[in-house]
C-alpha positions in Angstrom: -7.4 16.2 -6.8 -7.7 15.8 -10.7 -6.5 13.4 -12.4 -5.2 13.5 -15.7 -7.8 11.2 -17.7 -5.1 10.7 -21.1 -2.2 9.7 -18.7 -4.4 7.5 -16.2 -5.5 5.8 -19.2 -2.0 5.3 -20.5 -0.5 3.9 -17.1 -3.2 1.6 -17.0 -2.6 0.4 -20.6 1.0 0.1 -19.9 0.4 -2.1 -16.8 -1.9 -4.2 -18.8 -4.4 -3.9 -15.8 -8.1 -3.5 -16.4 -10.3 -2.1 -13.8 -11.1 -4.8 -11.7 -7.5 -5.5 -11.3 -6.4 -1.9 -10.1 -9.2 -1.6 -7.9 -7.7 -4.7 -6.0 -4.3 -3.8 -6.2 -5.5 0.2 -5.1 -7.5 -1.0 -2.5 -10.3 1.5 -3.9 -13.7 0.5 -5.4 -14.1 0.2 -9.4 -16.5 3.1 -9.2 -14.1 5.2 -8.0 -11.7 4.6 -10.9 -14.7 4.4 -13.4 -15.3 7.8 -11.9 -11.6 9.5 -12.0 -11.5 8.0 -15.7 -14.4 10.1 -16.7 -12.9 13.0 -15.4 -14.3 13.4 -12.1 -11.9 14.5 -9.4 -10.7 12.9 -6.1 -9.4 13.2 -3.4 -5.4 13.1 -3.0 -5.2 9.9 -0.4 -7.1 8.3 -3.7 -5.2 9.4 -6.4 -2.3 7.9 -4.2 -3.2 4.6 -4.0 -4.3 4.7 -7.6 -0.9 5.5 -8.5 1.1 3.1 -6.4 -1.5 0.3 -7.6 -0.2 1.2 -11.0 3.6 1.4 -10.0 4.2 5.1 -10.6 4.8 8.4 -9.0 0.8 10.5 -8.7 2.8 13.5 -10.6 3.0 10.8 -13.8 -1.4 10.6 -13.5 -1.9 13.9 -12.7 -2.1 17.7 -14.9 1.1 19.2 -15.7 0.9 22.2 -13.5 0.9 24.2 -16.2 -1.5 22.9 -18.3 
């Protein structure tokens, strides 16, 4: 699944987390989320938890679908 790399980085701006932080929260390593926030894709049970460990919905992290 692809994440949107302009709104992940805004969601984790507006939570005020760094990395460190979401990967505890996400319960996902901070490789994983250096990875995604270089563009790199994942897979949906990730994108998941990296949305709920910033508080939002996955459709406000990922591509509009039509973009």
């Amino acid at each position: 699944m692809r994440i949107d790399r302009v709104k992940f980085a805004a969601e984790l701006a507006r939570a005020d987390m760094n990395v460190k932080k979401l990967a505890e929260r996400a319960g996902v390593s901070r490789v994983t989320i250096t990875s995604v926030r270089g563009g790199k894709s994942c897979s949906a049970t990730t994108a998941h938890k990296l949305a709920a460990g910033l508080g939002v919905s996955v459709n406000d992290i990922t591509p509009d679908a039509g973009a």
